[in-house]
C-alpha positions as CSV (number, residue, x, y, z in Angstrom):
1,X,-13.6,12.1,9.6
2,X,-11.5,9.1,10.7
3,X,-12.5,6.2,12.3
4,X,-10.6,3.0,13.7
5,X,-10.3,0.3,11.0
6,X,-10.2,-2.9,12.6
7,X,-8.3,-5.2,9.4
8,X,-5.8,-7.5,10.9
9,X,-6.4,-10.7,12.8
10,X,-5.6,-10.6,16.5
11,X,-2.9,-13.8,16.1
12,X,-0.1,-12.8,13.6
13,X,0.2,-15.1,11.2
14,X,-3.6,-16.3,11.3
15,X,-5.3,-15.3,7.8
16,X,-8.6,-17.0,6.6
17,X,-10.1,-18.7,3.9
18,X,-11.2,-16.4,1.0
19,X,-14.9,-16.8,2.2
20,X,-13.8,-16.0,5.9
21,X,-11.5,-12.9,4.5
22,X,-14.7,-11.9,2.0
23,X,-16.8,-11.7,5.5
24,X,-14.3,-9.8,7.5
25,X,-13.7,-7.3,4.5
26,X,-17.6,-7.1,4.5
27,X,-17.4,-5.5,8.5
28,X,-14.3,-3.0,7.3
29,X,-16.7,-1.7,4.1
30,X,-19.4,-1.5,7.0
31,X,-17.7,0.7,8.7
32,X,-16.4,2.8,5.7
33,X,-19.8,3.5,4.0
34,X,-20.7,4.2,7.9
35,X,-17.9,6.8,8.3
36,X,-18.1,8.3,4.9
37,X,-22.2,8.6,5.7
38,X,-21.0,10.9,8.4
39,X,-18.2,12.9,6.6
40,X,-21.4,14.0,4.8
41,X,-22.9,15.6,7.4
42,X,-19.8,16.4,9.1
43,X,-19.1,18.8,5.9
44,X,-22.6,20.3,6.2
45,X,-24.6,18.2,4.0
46,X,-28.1,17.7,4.8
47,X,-30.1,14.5,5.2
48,X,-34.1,15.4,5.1
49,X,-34.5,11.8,7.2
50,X,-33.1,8.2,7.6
51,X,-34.4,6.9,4.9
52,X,-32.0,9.1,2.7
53,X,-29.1,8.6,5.2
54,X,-29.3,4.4,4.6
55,X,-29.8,4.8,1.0
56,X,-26.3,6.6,0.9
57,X,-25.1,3.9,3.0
58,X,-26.3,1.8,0.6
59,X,-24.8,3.2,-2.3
60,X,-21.1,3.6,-0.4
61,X,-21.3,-0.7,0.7
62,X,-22.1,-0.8,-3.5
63,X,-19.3,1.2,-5.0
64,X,-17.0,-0.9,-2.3
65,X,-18.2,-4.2,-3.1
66,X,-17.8,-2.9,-6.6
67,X,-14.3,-1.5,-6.0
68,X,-12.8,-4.9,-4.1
69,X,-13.9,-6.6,-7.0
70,X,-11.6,-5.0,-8.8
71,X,-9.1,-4.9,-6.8
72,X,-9.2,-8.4,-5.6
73,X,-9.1,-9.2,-10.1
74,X,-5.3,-8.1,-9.9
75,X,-4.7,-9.5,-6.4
76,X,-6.5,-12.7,-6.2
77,X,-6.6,-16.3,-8.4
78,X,-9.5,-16.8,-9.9
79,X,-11.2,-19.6,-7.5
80,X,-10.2,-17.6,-4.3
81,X,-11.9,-14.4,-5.9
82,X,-15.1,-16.6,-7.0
83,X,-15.2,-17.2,-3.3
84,X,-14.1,-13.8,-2.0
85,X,-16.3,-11.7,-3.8
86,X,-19.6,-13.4,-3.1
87,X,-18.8,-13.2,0.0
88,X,-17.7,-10.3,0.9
89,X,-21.5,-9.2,-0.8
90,X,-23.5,-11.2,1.3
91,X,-21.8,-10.2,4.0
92,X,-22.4,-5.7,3.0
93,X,-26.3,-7.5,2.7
94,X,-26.4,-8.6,6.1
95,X,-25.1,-5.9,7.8
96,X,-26.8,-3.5,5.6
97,X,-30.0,-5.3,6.4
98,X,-29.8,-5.5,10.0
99,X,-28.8,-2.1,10.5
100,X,-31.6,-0.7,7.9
101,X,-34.1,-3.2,10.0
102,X,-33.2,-1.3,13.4
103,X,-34.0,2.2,11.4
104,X,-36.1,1.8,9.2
105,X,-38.2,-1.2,10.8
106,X,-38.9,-4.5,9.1
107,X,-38.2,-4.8,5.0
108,X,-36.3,-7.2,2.9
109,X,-33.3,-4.3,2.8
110,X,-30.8,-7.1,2.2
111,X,-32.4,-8.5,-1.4
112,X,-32.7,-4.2,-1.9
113,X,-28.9,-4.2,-1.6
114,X,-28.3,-7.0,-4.0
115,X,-30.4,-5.7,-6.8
116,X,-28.7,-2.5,-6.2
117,X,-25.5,-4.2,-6.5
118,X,-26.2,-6.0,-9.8
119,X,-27.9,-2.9,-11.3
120,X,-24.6,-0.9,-10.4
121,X,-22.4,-3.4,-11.3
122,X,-23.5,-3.7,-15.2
123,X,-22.6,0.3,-15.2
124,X,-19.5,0.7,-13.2
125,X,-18.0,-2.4,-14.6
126,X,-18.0,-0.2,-17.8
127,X,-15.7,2.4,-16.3
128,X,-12.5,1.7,-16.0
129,X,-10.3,1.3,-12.5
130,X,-6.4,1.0,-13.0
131,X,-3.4,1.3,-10.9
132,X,-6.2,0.1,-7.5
133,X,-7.4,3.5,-8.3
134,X,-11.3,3.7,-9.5
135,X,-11.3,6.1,-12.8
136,X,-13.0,9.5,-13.5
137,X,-16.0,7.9,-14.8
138,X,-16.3,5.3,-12.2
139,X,-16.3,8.2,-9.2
140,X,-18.9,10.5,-11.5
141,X,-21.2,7.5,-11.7
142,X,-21.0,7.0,-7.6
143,X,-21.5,10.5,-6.9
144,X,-24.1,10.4,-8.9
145,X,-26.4,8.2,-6.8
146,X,-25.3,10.1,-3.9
147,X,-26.2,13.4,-5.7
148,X,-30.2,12.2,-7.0
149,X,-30.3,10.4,-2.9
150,X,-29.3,13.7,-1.5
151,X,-31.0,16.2,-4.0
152,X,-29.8,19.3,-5.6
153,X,-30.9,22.1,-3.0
154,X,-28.9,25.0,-2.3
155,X,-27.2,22.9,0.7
156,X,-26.6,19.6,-1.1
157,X,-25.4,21.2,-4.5
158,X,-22.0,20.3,-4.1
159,X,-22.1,16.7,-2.6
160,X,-21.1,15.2,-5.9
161,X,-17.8,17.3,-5.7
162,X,-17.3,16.3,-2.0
163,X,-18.0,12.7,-3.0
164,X,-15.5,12.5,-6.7
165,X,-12.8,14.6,-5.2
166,X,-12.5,13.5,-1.4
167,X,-14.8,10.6,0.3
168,X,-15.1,8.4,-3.4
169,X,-11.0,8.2,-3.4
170,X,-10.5,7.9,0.3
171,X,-12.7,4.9,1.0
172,X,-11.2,2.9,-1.9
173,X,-7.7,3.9,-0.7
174,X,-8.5,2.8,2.8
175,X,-10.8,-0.5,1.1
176,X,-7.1,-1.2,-0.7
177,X,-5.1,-1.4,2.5
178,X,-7.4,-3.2,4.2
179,X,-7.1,-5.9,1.5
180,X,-3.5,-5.6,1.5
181,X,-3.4,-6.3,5.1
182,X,-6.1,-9.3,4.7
183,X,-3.2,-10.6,1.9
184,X,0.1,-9.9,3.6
185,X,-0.8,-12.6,5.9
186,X,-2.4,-9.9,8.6
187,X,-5.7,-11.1,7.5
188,X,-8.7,-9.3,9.2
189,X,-9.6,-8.9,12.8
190,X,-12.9,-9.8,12.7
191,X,-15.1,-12.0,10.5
192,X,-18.2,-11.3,12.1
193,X,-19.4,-7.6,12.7
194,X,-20.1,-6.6,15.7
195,X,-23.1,-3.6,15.5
Protein backbone atom coordinates (compact mmCIF):
# COMPACT_ATOMS: atom_id res chain seq x y z
CA UNK A 1 0.00 0.00 0.00
CA UNK A 2 1.47 3.31 -1.11
CA UNK A 3 0.75 6.55 0.03
CA UNK A 4 1.86 10.22 -1.02
CA UNK A 5 5.06 11.23 0.97
CA UNK A 6 5.00 14.81 1.25
CA UNK A 7 9.20 15.42 2.07
CA UNK A 8 10.39 18.40 0.27
CA UNK A 9 9.78 22.04 0.94
CA UNK A 10 7.44 23.87 -1.47
CA UNK A 11 10.46 26.72 -2.37
CA UNK A 12 13.58 24.83 -3.73
CA UNK A 13 16.26 25.75 -2.04
CA UNK A 14 14.38 26.44 1.37
CA UNK A 15 15.63 23.70 4.10
CA UNK A 16 15.11 24.28 7.93
CA UNK A 17 16.86 24.25 11.02
CA UNK A 18 17.54 20.76 12.42
CA UNK A 19 14.61 21.32 15.02
CA UNK A 20 12.28 22.54 12.00
CA UNK A 21 13.62 19.45 9.74
CA UNK A 22 13.15 17.04 13.19
CA UNK A 23 9.29 18.34 13.15
CA UNK A 24 8.71 17.85 9.46
CA UNK A 25 10.34 14.37 9.51
CA UNK A 26 8.00 13.78 12.64
CA UNK A 27 4.69 14.34 9.93
CA UNK A 28 6.46 11.93 7.16
CA UNK A 29 6.98 8.97 10.08
CA UNK A 30 3.21 9.89 10.82
CA UNK A 31 2.23 9.05 7.84
CA UNK A 32 4.48 5.90 7.53
CA UNK A 33 3.46 4.12 10.75
CA UNK A 34 -0.21 5.32 9.38
CA UNK A 35 0.23 3.52 6.00
CA UNK A 36 2.07 0.53 7.26
CA UNK A 37 -0.91 0.27 10.08
CA UNK A 38 -3.00 -0.30 7.00
CA UNK A 39 -0.73 -2.59 4.88
CA UNK A 40 -1.69 -4.76 7.92
CA UNK A 41 -5.09 -5.07 7.31
CA UNK A 42 -4.75 -4.63 3.70
CA UNK A 43 -2.75 -8.15 3.86
CA UNK A 44 -5.64 -9.70 5.98
CA UNK A 45 -4.46 -9.12 9.37
CA UNK A 46 -6.88 -8.61 12.00
CA UNK A 47 -7.29 -5.89 14.50
CA UNK A 48 -9.79 -7.08 17.48
CA UNK A 49 -10.40 -2.97 18.06
CA UNK A 50 -8.61 0.43 18.09
CA UNK A 51 -6.95 0.19 20.82
CA UNK A 52 -4.68 -2.56 19.17
CA UNK A 53 -4.67 -0.62 15.88
CA UNK A 54 -2.89 2.63 17.80
CA UNK A 55 -0.68 0.47 19.77
CA UNK A 56 0.85 -0.73 16.32
CA UNK A 57 0.97 2.77 15.37
CA UNK A 58 2.71 3.28 18.28
CA UNK A 59 5.18 0.79 17.88
CA UNK A 60 5.87 1.74 13.95
CA UNK A 61 6.42 6.00 15.07
CA UNK A 62 9.07 3.99 17.72
CA UNK A 63 11.10 1.80 15.47
CA UNK A 64 11.21 5.17 13.13
CA UNK A 65 12.24 7.48 15.59
CA UNK A 66 14.62 4.72 16.51
CA UNK A 67 15.70 4.11 12.90
CA UNK A 68 16.36 8.17 12.07
CA UNK A 69 18.49 8.08 14.88
CA UNK A 70 20.57 6.05 13.36
CA UNK A 71 20.50 7.21 10.29
CA UNK A 72 20.84 10.82 11.15
CA UNK A 73 24.42 9.28 13.45
CA UNK A 74 26.14 8.90 9.88
CA UNK A 75 24.45 11.83 8.26
CA UNK A 76 24.28 14.55 10.76
CA UNK A 77 27.05 16.54 13.16
CA UNK A 78 26.71 16.00 16.43
CA UNK A 79 24.86 19.37 17.63
CA UNK A 80 22.43 19.31 14.66
CA UNK A 81 21.43 15.58 15.58
CA UNK A 82 21.24 16.67 19.48
CA UNK A 83 18.60 18.97 17.99
CA UNK A 84 17.11 16.73 15.30
CA UNK A 85 16.45 13.84 17.10
CA UNK A 86 14.56 15.35 20.09
CA UNK A 87 12.68 16.79 17.89
CA UNK A 88 11.68 14.79 15.52
CA UNK A 89 10.36 12.61 18.97
CA UNK A 90 8.36 15.21 20.32
CA UNK A 91 7.02 15.75 17.28
CA UNK A 92 5.81 11.35 16.62
CA UNK A 93 4.40 12.35 20.59
CA UNK A 94 2.19 14.94 19.46
CA UNK A 95 0.82 13.64 16.59
CA UNK A 96 0.57 10.22 18.12
CA UNK A 97 -1.31 11.92 20.96
CA UNK A 98 -3.70 13.84 19.20
CA UNK A 99 -4.74 11.23 16.90
CA UNK A 100 -4.87 8.49 19.89
CA UNK A 101 -7.09 11.42 21.80
CA UNK A 102 -9.68 11.52 18.77
CA UNK A 103 -9.90 7.43 19.17
CA UNK A 104 -9.36 6.47 22.03
CA UNK A 105 -10.78 9.65 24.00
CA UNK A 106 -8.76 11.66 26.63
CA UNK A 107 -5.20 9.97 28.08
CA UNK A 108 -1.79 11.23 28.42
CA UNK A 109 -0.93 8.98 24.99
CA UNK A 110 1.91 11.31 24.30
CA UNK A 111 4.04 10.61 27.78
CA UNK A 112 2.82 6.62 26.76
CA UNK A 113 4.78 7.13 23.53
CA UNK A 114 7.92 8.53 25.17
CA UNK A 115 8.28 5.73 27.75
CA UNK A 116 7.71 3.46 24.94
CA UNK A 117 10.43 5.05 23.15
CA UNK A 118 13.05 4.95 25.94
CA UNK A 119 12.15 1.43 26.86
CA UNK A 120 12.68 0.43 23.02
CA UNK A 121 15.52 2.39 22.68
CA UNK A 122 17.79 0.66 25.45
CA UNK A 123 16.96 -2.70 23.32
CA UNK A 124 17.16 -1.83 19.67
CA UNK A 125 20.14 0.37 20.30
CA UNK A 126 21.76 -3.15 21.05
CA UNK A 127 21.10 -4.47 17.51
CA UNK A 128 22.99 -3.38 15.11
CA UNK A 129 21.89 -1.06 11.79
CA UNK A 130 24.58 -0.67 9.02
CA UNK A 131 24.75 0.33 5.49
CA UNK A 132 21.05 2.82 6.55
CA UNK A 133 19.77 -0.63 6.69
CA UNK A 134 18.28 -1.85 10.31
CA UNK A 135 19.82 -5.52 10.99
CA UNK A 136 18.15 -8.97 11.51
CA UNK A 137 17.92 -8.46 15.06
CA UNK A 138 16.75 -4.98 15.10
CA UNK A 139 13.51 -6.05 12.56
CA UNK A 140 12.90 -9.40 14.96
CA UNK A 141 12.70 -7.19 17.94
CA UNK A 142 10.02 -4.75 16.05
CA UNK A 143 8.01 -7.41 14.85
CA UNK A 144 8.02 -8.58 17.93
CA UNK A 145 5.86 -5.94 19.56
CA UNK A 146 3.74 -6.02 16.65
CA UNK A 147 3.44 -9.87 16.97
CA UNK A 148 2.38 -9.82 21.27
CA UNK A 149 -0.05 -6.26 20.07
CA UNK A 150 -1.65 -8.37 17.38
CA UNK A 151 -1.67 -11.93 18.97
CA UNK A 152 -0.79 -15.33 17.69
CA UNK A 153 -4.36 -16.56 16.39
CA UNK A 154 -4.73 -18.55 13.38
CA UNK A 155 -5.17 -15.05 11.27
CA UNK A 156 -2.29 -13.01 12.89
CA UNK A 157 0.29 -15.91 13.00
CA UNK A 158 2.27 -14.61 10.40
CA UNK A 159 2.34 -10.81 11.01
CA UNK A 160 5.96 -10.96 12.33
CA UNK A 161 6.94 -12.39 8.81
CA UNK A 162 4.89 -9.64 7.03
CA UNK A 163 6.42 -7.09 9.35
CA UNK A 164 10.72 -8.48 9.22
CA UNK A 165 10.44 -9.32 5.55
CA UNK A 166 8.17 -6.49 3.89
CA UNK A 167 6.66 -3.38 5.93
CA UNK A 168 9.94 -3.28 8.74
CA UNK A 169 12.43 -2.70 5.52
CA UNK A 170 10.13 -0.58 3.50
CA UNK A 171 9.38 2.15 6.01
CA UNK A 172 13.00 2.59 6.89
CA UNK A 173 13.78 2.66 3.15
CA UNK A 174 11.16 5.23 2.55
CA UNK A 175 12.23 7.05 6.42
CA UNK A 176 15.93 7.19 4.49
CA UNK A 177 14.88 9.05 1.47
CA UNK A 178 12.87 11.22 3.09
CA UNK A 179 15.96 12.29 5.09
CA UNK A 180 17.97 12.39 2.18
CA UNK A 181 15.62 14.82 0.64
CA UNK A 182 15.36 16.87 4.09
CA UNK A 183 19.59 16.99 3.57
CA UNK A 184 20.08 17.51 -0.21
CA UNK A 185 18.75 20.87 0.34
CA UNK A 186 14.90 19.73 -0.61
CA UNK A 187 14.20 19.91 3.09
CA UNK A 188 10.57 18.88 4.03
CA UNK A 189 7.29 20.20 2.85
CA UNK A 190 5.72 20.61 5.85
CA UNK A 191 6.77 21.16 9.47
CA UNK A 192 3.54 21.06 10.91
CA UNK A 193 1.13 18.03 10.37
CA UNK A 194 -1.81 18.56 9.08
CA UNK A 195 -4.49 15.52 10.48
Amino acid sequence: MKTRIRDRWRNPGQSGSAEKNGQALGYVCWQLALTASRNLHAEDFIYQDDVQRVAVIREYLVFLVHAADRLAFDTLEAPDRATFVPALAHACAGQFHRNAAEVLGRGDYREQFIDTLNRRNSHYGECSFSDGVPGYALLRAFSDHIQAIMGSDQTNRWVMDQVMDIDGPDVVRQLAKSMMNLHSGGGLAQSTPAV
